[in-house]
N, C-alpha and C positions, 0 to 999 in steps of 0.2 A: 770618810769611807775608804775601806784598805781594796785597790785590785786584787783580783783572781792573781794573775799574772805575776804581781808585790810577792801573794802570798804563797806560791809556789818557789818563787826566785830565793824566799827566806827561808824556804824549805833544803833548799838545793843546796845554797851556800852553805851549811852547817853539815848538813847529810852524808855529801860523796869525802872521801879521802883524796885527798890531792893527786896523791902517790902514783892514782892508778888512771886518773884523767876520766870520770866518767859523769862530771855534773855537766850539764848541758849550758850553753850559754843564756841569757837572755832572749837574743834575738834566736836561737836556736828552738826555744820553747816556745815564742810567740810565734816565729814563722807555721812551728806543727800543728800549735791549736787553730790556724785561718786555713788548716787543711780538711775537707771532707770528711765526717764518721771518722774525727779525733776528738775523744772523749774525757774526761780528769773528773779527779775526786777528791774533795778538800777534806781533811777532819781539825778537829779540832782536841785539845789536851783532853778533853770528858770523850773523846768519842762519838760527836758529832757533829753537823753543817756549822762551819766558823761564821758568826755573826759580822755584820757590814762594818764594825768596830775590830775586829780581834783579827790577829794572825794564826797562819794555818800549825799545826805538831806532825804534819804528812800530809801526803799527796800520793796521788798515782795519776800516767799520763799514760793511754792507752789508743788504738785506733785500729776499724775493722776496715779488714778485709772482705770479698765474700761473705764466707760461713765464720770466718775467724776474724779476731781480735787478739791484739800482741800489746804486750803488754809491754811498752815501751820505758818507763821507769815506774818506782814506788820508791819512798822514804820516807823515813819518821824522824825528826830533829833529835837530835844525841839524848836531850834530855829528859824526854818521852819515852824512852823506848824501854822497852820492858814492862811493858802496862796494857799489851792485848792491841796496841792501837795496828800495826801495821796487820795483824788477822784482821779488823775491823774492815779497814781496808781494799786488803785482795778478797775478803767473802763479799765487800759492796760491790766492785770492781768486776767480780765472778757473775756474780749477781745480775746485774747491770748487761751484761753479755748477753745471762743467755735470755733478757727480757728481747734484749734487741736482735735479738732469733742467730749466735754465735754456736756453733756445734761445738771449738776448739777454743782453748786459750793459749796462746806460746808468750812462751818470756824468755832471758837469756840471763844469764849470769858470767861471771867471772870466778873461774875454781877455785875453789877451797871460801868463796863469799859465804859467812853465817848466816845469809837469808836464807841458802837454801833448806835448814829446815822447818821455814813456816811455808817454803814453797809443798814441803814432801806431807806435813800436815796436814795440807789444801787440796790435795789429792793429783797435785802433780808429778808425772815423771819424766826420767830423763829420755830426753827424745834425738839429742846429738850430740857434735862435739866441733868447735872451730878450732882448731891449733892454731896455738899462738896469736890468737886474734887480738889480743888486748897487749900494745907494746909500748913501754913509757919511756924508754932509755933512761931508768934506773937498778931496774929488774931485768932478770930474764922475761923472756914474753909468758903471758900466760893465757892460756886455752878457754872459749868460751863452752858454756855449759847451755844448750837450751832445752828447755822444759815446755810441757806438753799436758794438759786438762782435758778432759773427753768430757761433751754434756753425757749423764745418764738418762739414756731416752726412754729406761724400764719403767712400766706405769707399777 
């Protein structure tokens, strides 16, 4: 039987690019899941729950606040992607929110990151800006982007 944890860390490893420093460690992602209304989503290469044998093709690791839920990471393994899974995804992930009664979802990116438009498809906008917050000493620094989901409460 593969861990949750296994199969996130397989997720990770392949996902972030070195370059920019943003996969999380091990202990960094166990330590946030034994934290309160911290939430994750496994998929699997078809698009859904990875069975007790199989490893994950994405993940999202998310946690509420209040009214909100931030959405802390999402990734799809390189060779998955392009196949609908990371929409699969943040609409479970969105989903999932606002079951658990979330008004808001915020995520952050790194400019000029290609997520952002499955983020602008999802019905997010941009809500700020960190200058320079992302700095690897190989690049100049680059500026975070954070993004912004509103529940529609129209019946």
């Amino acid at each position: 039987m593969i861990d949750d944890l296994d199969r996130i860390m397989g997720v990770m490893q392949v996902s972030f690019d070195p370059a920019y420093g943003e996969a999380w460690t091990r202990r960094q992602v166990a330590d946030t899941l034994l934290m309160p209304r911290t939430h994750y989503c496994l998929i699997n290469a078809n698009g859904l729950q990875p069975d007790a044998e199989e490893m994950a093709a994405g993940f999202t690791l998310s946690r509420c606040v209040t009214d909100e839920e931030e959405l802390l990471l999402i990734a799809v393994s390189p060779q998955f992607r392009g196949k609908g899974l990371g929409g699969k995804l943040l609409g479970s992930t969105i989903s999932a929110s606002w079951n658990r009664g979330m008004t808001r979802v915020f995520l952050e990116m790194r400019e000029h990151n290609p997520a952002e438009r499955l983020y602008l498809r999802h019905g997010f906008v941009r809500a700020g800006r960190r200058p320079d917050y992302y700095r690897n000493g190989v690049s100049d620094p680059i500026d975070a982007i954070t993004f912004m989901l509103v529940k529609n409460t129209a019946s």
